[in-house]
Each structure stands twice: as structure tokens, then as C-alpha cells.
C-alpha positions as a LaTeX table, in Angstrom:
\begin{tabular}{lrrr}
\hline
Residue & $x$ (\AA) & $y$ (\AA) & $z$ (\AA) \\
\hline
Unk1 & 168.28 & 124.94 & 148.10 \\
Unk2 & 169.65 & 121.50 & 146.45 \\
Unk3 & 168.49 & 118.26 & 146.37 \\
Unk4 & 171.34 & 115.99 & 148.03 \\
Unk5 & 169.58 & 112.89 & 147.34 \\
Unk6 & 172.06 & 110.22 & 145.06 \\
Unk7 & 170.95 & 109.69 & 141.94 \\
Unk8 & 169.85 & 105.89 & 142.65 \\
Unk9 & 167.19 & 107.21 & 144.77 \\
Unk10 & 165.56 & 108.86 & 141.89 \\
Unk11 & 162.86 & 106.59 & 140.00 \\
Unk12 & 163.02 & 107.11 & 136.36 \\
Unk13 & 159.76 & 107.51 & 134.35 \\
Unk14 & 158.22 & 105.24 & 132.06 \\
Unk15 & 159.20 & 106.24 & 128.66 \\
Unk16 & 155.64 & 106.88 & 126.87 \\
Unk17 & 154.50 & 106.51 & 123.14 \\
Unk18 & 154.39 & 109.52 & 121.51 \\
Unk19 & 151.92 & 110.42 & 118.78 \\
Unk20 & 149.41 & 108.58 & 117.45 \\
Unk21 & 150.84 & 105.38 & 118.51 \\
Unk22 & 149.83 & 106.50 & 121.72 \\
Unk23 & 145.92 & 107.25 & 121.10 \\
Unk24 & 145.38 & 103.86 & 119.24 \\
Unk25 & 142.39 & 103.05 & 121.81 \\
Unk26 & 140.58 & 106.42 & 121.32 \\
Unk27 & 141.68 & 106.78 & 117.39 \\
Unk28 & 139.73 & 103.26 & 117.12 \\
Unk29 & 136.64 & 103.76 & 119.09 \\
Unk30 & 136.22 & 107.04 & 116.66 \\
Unk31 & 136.99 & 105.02 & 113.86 \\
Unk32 & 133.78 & 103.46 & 114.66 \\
Unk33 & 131.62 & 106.26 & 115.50 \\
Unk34 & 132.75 & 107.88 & 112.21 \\
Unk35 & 131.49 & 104.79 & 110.45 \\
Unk36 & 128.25 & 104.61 & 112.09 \\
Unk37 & 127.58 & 107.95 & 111.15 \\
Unk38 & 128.41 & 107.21 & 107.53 \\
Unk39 & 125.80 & 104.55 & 108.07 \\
Unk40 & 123.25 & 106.30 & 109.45 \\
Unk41 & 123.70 & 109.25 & 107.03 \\
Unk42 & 122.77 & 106.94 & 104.34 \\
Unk43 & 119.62 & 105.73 & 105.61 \\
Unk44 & 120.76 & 102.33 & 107.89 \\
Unk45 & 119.35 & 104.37 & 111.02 \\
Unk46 & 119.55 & 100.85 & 113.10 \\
Unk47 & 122.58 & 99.12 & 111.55 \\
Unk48 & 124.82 & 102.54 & 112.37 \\
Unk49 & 122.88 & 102.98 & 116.00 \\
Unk50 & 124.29 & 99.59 & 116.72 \\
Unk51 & 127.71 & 100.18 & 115.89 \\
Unk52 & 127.57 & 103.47 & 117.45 \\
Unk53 & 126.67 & 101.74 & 120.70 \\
Unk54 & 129.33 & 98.57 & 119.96 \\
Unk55 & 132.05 & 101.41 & 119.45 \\
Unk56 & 130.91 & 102.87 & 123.17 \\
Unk57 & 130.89 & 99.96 & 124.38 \\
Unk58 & 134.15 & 99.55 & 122.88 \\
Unk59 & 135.49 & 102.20 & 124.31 \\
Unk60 & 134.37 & 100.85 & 127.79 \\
Unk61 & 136.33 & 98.09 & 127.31 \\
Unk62 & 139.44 & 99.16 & 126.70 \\
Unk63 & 139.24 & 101.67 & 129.50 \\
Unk64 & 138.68 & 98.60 & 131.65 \\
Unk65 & 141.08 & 96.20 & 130.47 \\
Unk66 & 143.85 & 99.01 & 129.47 \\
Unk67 & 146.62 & 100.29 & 131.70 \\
Unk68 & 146.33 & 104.23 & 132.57 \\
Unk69 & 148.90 & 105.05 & 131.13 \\
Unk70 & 148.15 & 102.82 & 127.81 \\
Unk71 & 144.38 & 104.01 & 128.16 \\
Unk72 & 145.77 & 107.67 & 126.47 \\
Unk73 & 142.88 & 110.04 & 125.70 \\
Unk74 & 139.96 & 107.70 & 127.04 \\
Unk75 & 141.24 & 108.18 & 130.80 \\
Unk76 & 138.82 & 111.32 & 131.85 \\
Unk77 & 138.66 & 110.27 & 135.58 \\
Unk78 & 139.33 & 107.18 & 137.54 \\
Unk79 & 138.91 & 104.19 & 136.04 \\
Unk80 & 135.74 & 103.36 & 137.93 \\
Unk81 & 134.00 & 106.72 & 136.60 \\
Unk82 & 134.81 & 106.37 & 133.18 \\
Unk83 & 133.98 & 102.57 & 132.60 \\
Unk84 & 130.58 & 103.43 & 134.19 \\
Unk85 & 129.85 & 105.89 & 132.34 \\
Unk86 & 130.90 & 104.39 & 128.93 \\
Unk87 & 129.18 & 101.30 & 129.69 \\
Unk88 & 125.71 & 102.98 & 131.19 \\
Unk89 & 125.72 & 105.06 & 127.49 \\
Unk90 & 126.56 & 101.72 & 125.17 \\
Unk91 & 123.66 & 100.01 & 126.66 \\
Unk92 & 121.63 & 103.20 & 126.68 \\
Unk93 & 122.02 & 103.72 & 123.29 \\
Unk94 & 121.73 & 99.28 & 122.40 \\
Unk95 & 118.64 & 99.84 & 124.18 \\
Unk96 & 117.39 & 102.83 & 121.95 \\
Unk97 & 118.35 & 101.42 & 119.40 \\
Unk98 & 115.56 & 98.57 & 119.61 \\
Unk99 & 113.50 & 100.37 & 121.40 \\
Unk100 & 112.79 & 103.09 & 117.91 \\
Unk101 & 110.19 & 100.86 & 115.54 \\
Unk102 & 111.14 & 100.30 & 112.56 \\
Unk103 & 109.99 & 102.71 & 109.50 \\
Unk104 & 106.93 & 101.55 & 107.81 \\
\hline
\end{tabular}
């Protein structure tokens, strides 16, 4: 069986990024989780909690604002899903992060 359809029916693809250039928004957001764990490895507990929860909430972001097929590796479900659930664990986490009393 062939497809008779002319060639000028056929929709070409969007030609994508290949490579890291492509997973700038997730390569970022772990950027910053990799530093807040640096931080709170040595002993800033709230300082790297808060970036933790700015790079989530990062991440939420971008997933909002970005295209699908710009979003790369941070598009899990549909767009609705994912910036819920990135946003309901940056605040989450902002809120835990206060929330924990300082040492004494």
C-alpha cells in the first residue's frame, strides 16, 4: 500500500535543538539544586533550603512560560500537571523552610 498524497500535503517538522542546547531549562533548574546542596552540606541549612525551593519554583516557571517543545526534559505531563505540581512543592518546601527554627 502507498501513500498517493503530493508532497505539499505533507507538514514538515519543526527542526529541534539537539543536545544540551536543548535541556537549557532543566540543566539550569539543577544547576540550582546542585548549589543548594553545596550549601546545605556546609552548614547554611536555611540559605540552601531557600534556593532549593527558588530553583523549584524555577522550574515551575519555565514550564509555564516555555513552549512544549522548548520546555525539553521538564515536560512530564500536560502543562497543567506539571506547573501544579512544581509550584505546590516550591512553596512546600519555602514554607518548610521557615517553618524549621533556627539552631540555638
Amino acid at each position: 500500500m502507498t501513500d498517493d498524497r503530493p508532497m505539499a500535503d505533507v507538514v514538515p517538522l519543526r527542526k529541534s535543538r539537539t543536545g544540551w542546547l536543548a535541556q537549557w531549562p532543566i540543566t539550569l533548574v539543577l544547576i540550582g539544586v546542585a548549589v543548594a546542596m553545596v550549601m546545605i552540606a556546609m552548614d547554611y541549612f536555611r540559605r540552601g533550603s531557600i534556593v532549593l525551593s527558588a530553583s523549584v519554583l524555577l522550574a515551575a516557571f519555565l514550564r509555564l512560560l516555555l513552549p512544549d517543545a522548548d520546555a525539553g526534559m521538564l515536560v512530564v505531563r500536560s502543562r497543567k500537571i506539571d506547573v501544579l505540581t512544581l509550584a505546590v512543592l516550591g512553596i512546600g518546601l519555602t514554607v518548610f523552610t521557615f517553618w524549621v527554627p533556627p539552631p540555638s
